[in-house]
C-alpha positions in Angstrom: 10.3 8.6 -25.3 13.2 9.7 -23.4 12.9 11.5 -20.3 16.2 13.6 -19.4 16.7 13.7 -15.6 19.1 16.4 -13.9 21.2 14.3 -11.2 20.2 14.4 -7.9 16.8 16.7 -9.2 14.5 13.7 -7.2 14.9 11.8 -5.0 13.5 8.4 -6.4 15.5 8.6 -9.8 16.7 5.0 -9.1 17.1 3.2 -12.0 14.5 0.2 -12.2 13.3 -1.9 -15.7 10.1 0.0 -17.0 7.7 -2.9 -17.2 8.7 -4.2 -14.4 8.4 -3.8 -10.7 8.1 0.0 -10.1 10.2 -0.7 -6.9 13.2 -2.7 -8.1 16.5 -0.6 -7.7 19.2 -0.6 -9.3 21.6 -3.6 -8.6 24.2 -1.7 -7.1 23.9 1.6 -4.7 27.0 3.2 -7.0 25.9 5.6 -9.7 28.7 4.1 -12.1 26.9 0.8 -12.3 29.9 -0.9 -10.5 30.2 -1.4 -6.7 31.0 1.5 -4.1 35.0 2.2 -4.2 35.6 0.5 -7.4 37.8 1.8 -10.3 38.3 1.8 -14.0 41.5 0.4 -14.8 43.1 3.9 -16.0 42.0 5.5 -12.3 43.6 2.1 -10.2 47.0 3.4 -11.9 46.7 6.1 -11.4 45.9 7.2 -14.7 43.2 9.7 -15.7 39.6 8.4 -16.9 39.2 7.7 -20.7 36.3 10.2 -21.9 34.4 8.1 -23.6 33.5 4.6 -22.9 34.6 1.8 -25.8 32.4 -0.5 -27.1 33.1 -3.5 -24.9 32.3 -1.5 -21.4 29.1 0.0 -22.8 27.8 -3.6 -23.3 29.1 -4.7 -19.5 26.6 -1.4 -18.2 23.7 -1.5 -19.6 21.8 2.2 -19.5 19.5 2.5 -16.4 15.8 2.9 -17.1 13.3 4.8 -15.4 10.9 3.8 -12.7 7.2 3.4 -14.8 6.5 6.7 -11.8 8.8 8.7 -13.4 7.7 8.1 -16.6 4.2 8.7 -16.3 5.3 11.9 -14.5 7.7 13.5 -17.0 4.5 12.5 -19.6 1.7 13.7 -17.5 3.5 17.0 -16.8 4.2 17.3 -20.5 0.4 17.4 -21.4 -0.6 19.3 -18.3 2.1 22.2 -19.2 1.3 22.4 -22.6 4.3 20.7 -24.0 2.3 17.8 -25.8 -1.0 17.6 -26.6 -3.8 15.3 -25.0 -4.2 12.4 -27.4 -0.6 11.6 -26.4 -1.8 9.8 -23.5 -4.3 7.5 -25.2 -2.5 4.4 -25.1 -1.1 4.9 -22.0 -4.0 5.7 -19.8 -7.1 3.4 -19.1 -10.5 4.1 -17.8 -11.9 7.4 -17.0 -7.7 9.0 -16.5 -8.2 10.0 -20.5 -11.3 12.5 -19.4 -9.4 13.2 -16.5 -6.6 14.4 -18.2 -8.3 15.9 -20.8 -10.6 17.9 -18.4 -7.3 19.4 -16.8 -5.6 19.9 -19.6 -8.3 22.1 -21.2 -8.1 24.1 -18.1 -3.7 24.4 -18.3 -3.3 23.9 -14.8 0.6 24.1 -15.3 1.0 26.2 -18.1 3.0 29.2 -17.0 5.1 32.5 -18.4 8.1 32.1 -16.9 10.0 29.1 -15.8 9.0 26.0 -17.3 7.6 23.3 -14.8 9.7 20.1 -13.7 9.3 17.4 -11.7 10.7 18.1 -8.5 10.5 14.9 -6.6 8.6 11.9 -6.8 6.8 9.5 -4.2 4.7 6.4 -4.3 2.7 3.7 -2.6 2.6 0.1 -3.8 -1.0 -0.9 -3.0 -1.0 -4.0 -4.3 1.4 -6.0 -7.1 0.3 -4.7 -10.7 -1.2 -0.7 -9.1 1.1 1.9 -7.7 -0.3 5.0 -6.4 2.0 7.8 -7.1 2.5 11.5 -6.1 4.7 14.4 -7.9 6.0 17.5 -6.7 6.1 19.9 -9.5 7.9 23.0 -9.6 8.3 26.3 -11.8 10.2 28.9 -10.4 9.0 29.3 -6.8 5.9 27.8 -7.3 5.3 24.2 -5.9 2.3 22.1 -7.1 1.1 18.7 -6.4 0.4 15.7 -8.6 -1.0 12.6 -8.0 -1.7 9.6 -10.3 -1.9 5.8 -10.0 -0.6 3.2 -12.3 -1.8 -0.3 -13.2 -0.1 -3.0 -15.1 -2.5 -4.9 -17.2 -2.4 -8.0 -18.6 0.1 -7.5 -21.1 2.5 -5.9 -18.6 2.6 -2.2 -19.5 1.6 0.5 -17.1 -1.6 2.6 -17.7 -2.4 5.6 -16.0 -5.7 5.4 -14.6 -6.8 8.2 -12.4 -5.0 11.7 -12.1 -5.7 15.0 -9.9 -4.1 17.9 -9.0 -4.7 20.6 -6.4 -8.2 22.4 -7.5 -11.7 21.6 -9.0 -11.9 18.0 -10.1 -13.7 17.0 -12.8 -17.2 16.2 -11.9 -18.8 13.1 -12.2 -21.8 11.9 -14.3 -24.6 10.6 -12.1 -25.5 7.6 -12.0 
């Protein structure tokens, strides 16, 4: 799924490898992939920059991917909007986050009539290697909402959701 980011929209929008560490950056601090101050051969002369990019320098830079935080985000917001419907998120949550999800969804916490919610900014906490806790500011028009959700990696290395709430009721537990 590809998840279309407006530049400079968040502040954590760092590129990082999806299955990976959630806290990796990018390799270089320069959004062109090459170090600060450097040039393409056509700018060093002078020249102006070729619009598109041939072959040989889209295989030097490889595309940046997204944090697993912005991922589950963009996805999360999706379902609780409206955009995509709840089964969506089976194989990516894990746990009791499917209910979760499913309770809040019913209830369309972020559905709205006039602007259509983003994801304003993103924050998160590594609390241990493999489980990132996660926050999400999400905004429609002059509304702000919060988001939180935490990711663990299981054994085969892919990040589940498993736990989500958002300001309001929370869904309420069966006794034990």
């Amino acid at each position: 799924m590809a998840v279309a980011v407006a530049a400079g929209s968040r502040s954590s929008a760092a590129a990082a490898p999806a299955t990976g560490d959630p806290t990796a950056a990018h390799s270089t601090g320069h959004p062109s992939g090459g170090p600060a101050g450097s040039r393409s051969p056509a700018t060093a002369r002078g020249g102006a920059r070729p619009l598109a990019t041939t072959s040989a320098e889209a295989t030097r830079r490889p595309a940046p991917q997204l944090r697993p935080t912005d991922v589950f985000a963009e996805r999360l917001l999706a379902v609780l909007s409206g955009a995509r419907p709840v089964h969506c998120m089976l194989r990516h949550t894990a746990g009791r986050a499917y209910d979760e999800l499913a309770w809040l969804a019913e209830r369309g916490p972020l559905r709205t009539r006039g602007a259509r919610p983003v994801v304003r900014d993103i924050g998160y906490y590594v609390a241990r290697p493999g489980a990132v806790e996660a926050f999400a500011r999400i905004g429609a028009g002059d509304q702000l909402r919060a988001m939180a959700f935490r990711l663990e990696q299981g054994p085969d290395l892919r990040w589940r959701c498993t736990a989500i709430e958002l300001g309001g009721p929370r869904m309420p537990h069966p006794k034990d």
